[in-house]
Structure formats: C-alpha cells, structure tokens
N, C-alpha and C positions, 0 to 999 in steps of 0.2 A: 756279061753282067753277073757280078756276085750276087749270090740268092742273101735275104735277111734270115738268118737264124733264131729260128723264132724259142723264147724262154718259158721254160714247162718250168711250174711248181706244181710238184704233186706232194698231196695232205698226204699223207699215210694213216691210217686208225689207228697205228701203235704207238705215232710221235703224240695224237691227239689224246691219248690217252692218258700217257704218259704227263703231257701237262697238264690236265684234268686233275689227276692226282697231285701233282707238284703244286696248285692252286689250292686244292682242296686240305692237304697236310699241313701249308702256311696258315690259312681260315681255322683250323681247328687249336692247331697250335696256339693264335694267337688266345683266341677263349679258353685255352686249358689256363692261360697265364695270366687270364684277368684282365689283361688291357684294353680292351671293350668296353669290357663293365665297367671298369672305372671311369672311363672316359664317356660314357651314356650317361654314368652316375653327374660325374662333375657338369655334364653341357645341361640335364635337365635342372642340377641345383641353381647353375647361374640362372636360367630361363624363370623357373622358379620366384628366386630371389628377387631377380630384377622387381617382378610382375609384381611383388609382394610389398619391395622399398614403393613402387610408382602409388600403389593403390593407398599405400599409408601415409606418401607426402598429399597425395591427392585430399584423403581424408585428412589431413593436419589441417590442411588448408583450409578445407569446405570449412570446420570447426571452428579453427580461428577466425576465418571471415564472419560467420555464424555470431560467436562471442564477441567480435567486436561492433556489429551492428546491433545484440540484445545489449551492449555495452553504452552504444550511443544511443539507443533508445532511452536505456537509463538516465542518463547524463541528462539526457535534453528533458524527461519528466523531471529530476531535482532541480533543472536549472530552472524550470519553469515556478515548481513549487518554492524552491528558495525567491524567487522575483515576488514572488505573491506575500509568503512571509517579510521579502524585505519593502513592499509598498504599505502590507499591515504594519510593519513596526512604524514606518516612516510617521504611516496615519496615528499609530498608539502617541506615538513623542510628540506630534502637533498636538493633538487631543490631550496630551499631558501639559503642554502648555500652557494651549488655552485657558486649562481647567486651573494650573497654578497660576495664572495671570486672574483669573478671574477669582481664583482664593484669594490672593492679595489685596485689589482691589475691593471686596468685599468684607474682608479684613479692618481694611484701612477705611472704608467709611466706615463698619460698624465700631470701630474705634473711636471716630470721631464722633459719632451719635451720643454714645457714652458720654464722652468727654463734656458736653455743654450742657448748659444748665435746662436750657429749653426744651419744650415739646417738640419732637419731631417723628415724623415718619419717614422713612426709606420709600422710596420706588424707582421703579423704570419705566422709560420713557418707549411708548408704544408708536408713536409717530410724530410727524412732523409739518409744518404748512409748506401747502401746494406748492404756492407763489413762492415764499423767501421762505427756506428749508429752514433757517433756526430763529424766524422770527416767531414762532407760534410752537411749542410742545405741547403733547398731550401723555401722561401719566396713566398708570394703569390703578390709581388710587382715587377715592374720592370721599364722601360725607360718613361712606359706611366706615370707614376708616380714621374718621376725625383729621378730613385735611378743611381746608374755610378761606373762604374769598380772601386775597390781600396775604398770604402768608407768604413769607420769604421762602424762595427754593436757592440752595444752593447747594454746590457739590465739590466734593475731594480729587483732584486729579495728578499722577504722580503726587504725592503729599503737600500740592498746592491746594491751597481752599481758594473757593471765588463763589461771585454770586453769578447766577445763572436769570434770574428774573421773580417774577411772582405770580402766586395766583389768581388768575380773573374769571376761571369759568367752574365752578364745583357742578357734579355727577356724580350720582349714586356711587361708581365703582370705578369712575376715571376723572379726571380734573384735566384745563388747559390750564398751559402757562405761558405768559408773556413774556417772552426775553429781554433781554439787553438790549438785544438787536434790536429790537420793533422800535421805530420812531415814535410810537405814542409811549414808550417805556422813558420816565425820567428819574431819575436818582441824585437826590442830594451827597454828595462825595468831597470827601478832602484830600489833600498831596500830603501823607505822611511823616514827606520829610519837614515839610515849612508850616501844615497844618491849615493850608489857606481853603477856605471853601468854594466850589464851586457846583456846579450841575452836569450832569452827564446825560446825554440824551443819542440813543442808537440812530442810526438814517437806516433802517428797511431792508438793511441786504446783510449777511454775511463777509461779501465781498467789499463792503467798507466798514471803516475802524469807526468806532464810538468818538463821539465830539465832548469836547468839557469846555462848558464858557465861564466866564465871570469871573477868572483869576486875572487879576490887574497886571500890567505892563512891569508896575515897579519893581515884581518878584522875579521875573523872569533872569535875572543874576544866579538866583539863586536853585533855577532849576536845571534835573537834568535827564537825559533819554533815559528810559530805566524807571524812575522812579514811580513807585507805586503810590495807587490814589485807592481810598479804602471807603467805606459807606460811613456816614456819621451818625446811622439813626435815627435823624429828626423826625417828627411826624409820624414815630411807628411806622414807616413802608418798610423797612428794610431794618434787619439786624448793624447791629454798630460795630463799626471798625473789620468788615469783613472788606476782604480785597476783590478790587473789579477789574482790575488791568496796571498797567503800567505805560506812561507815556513815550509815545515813539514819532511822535511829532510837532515841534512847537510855530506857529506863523505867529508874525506882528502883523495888524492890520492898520491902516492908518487912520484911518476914520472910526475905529473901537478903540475905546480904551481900555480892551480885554485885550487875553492872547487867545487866539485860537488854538487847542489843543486836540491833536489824536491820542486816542486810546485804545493799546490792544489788549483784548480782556485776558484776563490769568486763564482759561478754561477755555478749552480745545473745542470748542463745538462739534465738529464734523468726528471726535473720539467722544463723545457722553455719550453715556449708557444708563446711569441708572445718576437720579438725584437725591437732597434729603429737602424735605420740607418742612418749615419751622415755622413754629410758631413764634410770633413777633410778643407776644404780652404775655403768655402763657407758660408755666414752668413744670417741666416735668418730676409727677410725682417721685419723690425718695423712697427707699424700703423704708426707714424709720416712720416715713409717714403713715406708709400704707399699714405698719407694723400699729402705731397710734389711732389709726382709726379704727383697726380690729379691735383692738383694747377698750375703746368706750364702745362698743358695739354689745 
C-alpha cells in the first residue's frame, strides 16, 4: 500500500508581512489620490439628493392637495352664495313685476277716473261670498268716503271697462257689492250692434254665463257671437252705455218668442283687484269749480 502524502502549507511571518504591507501601501495610495473621497463625496450627494427631491415632491404634494381642497372649499361657499344671489335676484325681477304690473294697472284706472265726468272713488276688493265667490264683494271703502247705496261699480281690465255690479250694503269703512253674477242683480242692456233692448239677469254662480231675454226672434239674423251688449242707463241703476259682456250663446226656444241668450261678462272676475265706484247722478267737482267757489267765499 502507498502511503497518502500528506500537503503542509506553512504561513511564514515574513510572507504575512510582506502582504500586510503590499495591502496596506495600495489603502494608502489610494487616499493619497483622492479616490475615496470622491467617491464618499458622490455616494452621500446622491443619498443626499435623493432624500431631499422625495421630501419636496412629498411636500409639493401635501400642498397642492392642501390648496386644492381650501380651493374647493372656496368654490362651493361662492357657489352657494351666488345660488342665494341668484334666487334674490330671481325674487327682485318677480317683485319687479309685480310691482310694474301693478303700476300699470293702477295707472290705467287712475286714468280712467280722471277721464269721466262722474263722481267716483277707487277701491279694492277685501273679500268675497262664502257660497258663490263672485256673487257678493265687499270693498275696503264705505260712507266715510262718500261711497252710497245703488252706485254703479265698475272696473278697467287689460283696457276693457265693464260693469262689475252695484252697491247694496254701505259701512262706515267698507261697502258690499252685488255683482252680475247674483241672480237678484238685473240690468237693463242693449246689443250695440242692432240697439235692441233687453234684460240681463246673473243665475248665482260664477260657473254660469249671465242670461239676456226679451230680444225678439226676428233680430236674430242680425246677430252675432262676439257682440257686445252695453247698459242703457234707464232708471239711474247703472251708468249708460258701459259694457257687460259679449254674447256667446244664442238658443230659439219654441214656445218664447224671445231668444235665449248667453253672456260672458267683459271682466275677469276670478283677476279683480281693485274697482271704481260711481256715482250714478252725481258729478265730480272741476278745479274751475272749486276755483269759483273760493272766489265768492
């Protein structure tokens, strides 16, 4: 049997030394020549750097997140405040309306007050009957104001005039009036176009048209839907020649020798607001007059 030859490494202290120093000259060398530094320099700039871009986009971020929610905070107070501004304006432009609707209208009767010969007062109408809503008004005027049983009311609407009824109940500071409507209300009336006389008498509700009898058969050639029928006057009840409607229905009946006629009034009942009340025989003073009686005074 061959023996194994066994392999001895032996260190020596002069070869260990020897690389100790060959280790140690390369280490120093390289620091004589800076390449260390440099390279410490550049690994901590980047580390540095890095840590400095992260923290700034971090902060950009947090910021701009920041401003866009005091952003949106904003936003939604204006949008809120502009909604409020634009349901006030909304409200100012109705209320302008109103207010110019109501100048006109006020306008336009005080125009027509002027315009007639007659006494009369303005008012508005404070309520209405229970039962048949425009068979019955009551007025916010009354004696203190020189309104008097039996006077004519009527009123301006769009720049129609009509009669409305008259007065039957006088109060210190309010008056009723008895409309069209009311079936105890009758008015002697003519058809403007033919001039023929007849009667006009309400039936109790709103919801039916005023009836006119006593125009003969024979005319009936000559009438037509539309045409307006006017008051005549007679009897002082009612101002002359003021319009009450226009006809919108004519029957033959066989057994009368009238026609039966519907009437729809010229005046919007369910839109009155305010009436004028006239006096029927009474004429409103002139300046000249009033100027004449200072003068013998």
């Amino acid at each position: 049997m061959q023996k194994h030859k066994k392999f001895n490494f032996k260190f020596h202290f002069q070869e260990f030394l020897l690389l100790i120093l060959v280790v140690t000259s390369c280490v120093m060398l390289s620091f004589s020549s800076g390449g260390f530094i440099i390279n410490f320099r550049n690994v901590g700039f980047t580390i540095l750097s890095t840590i400095e871009k992260g923290c700034a986009n971090v902060t950009m971020y947090v910021k701009d997140a920041y401003d866009g929610v005091v952003k949106l905070i904003n936003l939604s107070k204006e949008y809120d405040e502009l909604t409020e501004k634009l349901k006030d304006y909304e409200i100012m432009q109705r209320t302008n309306t109103s207010i110019r609707k109501e100048n006109t209208r006020l306008k336009e009767q005080l125009g027509f007050s002027e315009s007639i010969m007659q006494k009369n007062v303005p008012a508005n109408i404070i309520s209405r009957g229970a039962d048949n809503l425009h068979s019955t008004i009551v007025i916010d005027k009354g004696s203190k104001d020189g309104i008097k049983k039996n006077m004519s009311v009527i009123a301006i609407q769009n720049g129609n005039i009509g009669i409305v009824g008259k007065v039957v109940s006088v109060g210190y500071g309010t008056s009723q009036i008895m409309s069209i409507y009311n079936k105890d209300c009758s008015i002697s009336a003519r058809i403007q176009n033919t001039r023929d006389i007849g009667l006009i008498t309400g039936n109790g509700s709103e919801n039916k048209p005023l009836s006119m009898k006593y125009i003969k058969k024979r005319v009936i050639s000559e009438l037509h839907f539309g045409d307006v029928i006017v008051s005549t006057g007679e009897n002082g009840n009612y101002l002359k020649e003021v319009p009450i409607g226009t006809i919108s229905k004519i029957d033959i009946i066989d057994y009368d020798s009238s026609l039966d006629i519907e009437i729809e009034p010229i005046i919007n009942f369910g839109r009155l607001e305010s009436v004028l009340v006239v006096s029927n025989t009474e004429l409103k003073e002139t300046k000249d007059a009033s100027k004449n009686e200072q003068g013998d005074k």
